[in-house]
N, C-alpha and C positions, 0 to 999 in steps of 0.2 A: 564693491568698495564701501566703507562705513564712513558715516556722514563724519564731517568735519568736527574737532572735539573742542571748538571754542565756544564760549555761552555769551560773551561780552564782552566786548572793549572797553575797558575801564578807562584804562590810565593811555595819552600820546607824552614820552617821555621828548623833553626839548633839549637837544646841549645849549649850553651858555657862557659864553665868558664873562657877565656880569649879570650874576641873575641878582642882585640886589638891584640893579637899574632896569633890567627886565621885568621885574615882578612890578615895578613901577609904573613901566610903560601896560602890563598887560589889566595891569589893576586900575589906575589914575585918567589910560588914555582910554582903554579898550574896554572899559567898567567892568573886568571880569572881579570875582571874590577871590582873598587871599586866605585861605584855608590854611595853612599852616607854612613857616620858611625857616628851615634845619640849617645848623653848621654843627655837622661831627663829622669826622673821620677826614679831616682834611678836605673836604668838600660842602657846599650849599646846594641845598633843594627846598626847592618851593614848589609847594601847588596851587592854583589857581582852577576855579571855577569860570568857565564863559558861559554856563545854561544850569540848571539846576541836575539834567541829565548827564550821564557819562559819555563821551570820556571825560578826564579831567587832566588838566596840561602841567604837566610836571616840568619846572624847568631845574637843569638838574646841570652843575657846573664838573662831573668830574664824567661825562659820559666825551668819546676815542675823536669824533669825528661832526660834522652838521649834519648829518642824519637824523631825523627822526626817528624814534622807536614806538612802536605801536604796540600796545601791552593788553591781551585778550586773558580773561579769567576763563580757566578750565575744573574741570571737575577733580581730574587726580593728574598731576603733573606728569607721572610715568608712565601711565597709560597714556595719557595723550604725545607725549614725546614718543611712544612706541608705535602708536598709529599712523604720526607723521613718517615716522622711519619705514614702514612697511610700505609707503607709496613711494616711496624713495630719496626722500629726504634726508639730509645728514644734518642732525640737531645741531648745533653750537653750544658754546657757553653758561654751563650752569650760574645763574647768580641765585643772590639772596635782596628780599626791598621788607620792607616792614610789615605786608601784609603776607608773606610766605614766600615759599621758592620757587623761582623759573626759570627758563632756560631761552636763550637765544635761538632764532631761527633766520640765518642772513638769507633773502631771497636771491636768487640768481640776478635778476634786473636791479641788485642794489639797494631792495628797500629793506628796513630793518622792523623785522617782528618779533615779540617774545611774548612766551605762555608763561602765566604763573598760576599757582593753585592756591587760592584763599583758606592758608592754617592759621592766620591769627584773625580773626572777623574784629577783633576791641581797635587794630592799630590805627582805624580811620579815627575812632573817636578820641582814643590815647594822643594824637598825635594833632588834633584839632584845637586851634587857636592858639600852636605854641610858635613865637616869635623870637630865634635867636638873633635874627641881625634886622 
């Protein structure tokens, strides 16, 4: 069996129902940095730094349920969706987030994991210090 095709856990994606008060508490109480806080698409996301290292905590107002999502960078999205599938895994959910495309992988015990493959490397910086709400 071939090693595992993740390289990094970037991003832990948070649901929230009020991440404008969330980014408050994570930034104000918990002294994490405010990285950038989006509203398109009929939703808000915020990121939030707690360490200089990754991951970095996304809290993100339009995600199903209070689960966590756990977001690992991979090297090519297909291939690794295809390795996990050969062990026997059933992918989930293609999405899209600003730094490239990934897919859902619901674990059986309920936690939520997704791959995605880094095709835009600018959107960390593109998207750094922009403040809509």
């Amino acid at each position: 069996m071939s090693a595992p095709p993740f390289e990094s856990l970037d991003f832990v994606y948070m649901p929230s129902g009020d991440v404008a008060g969330d980014v408050r508490h994570f930034t104000e109480v918990l002294g994490g940095e405010l990285v950038f806080a989006i509203e398109a698409f009929g939703t808000r996301v915020a990121m939030v730094r707690m360490t200089p290292q990754a991951p970095a905590v996304l809290l993100a107002g339009h995600l199903s349920d209070e689960r966590p999502v756990l977001v690992f960078r991979v090297g090519d999205l297909d291939d690794a969706v295809a390795a996990i599938e050969e062990r026997g895994f059933e992918a989930g959910e293609r999405f899209g987030i600003p730094h490239g495309p990934g897919c859902m992988l619901d674990a059986p015990g309920g936690q939520r994991i997704a791959v995605y493959e880094l095709t835009r490397p600018e959107a960390g910086e593109r998207l750094a210090g922009r403040r809509d709400f």
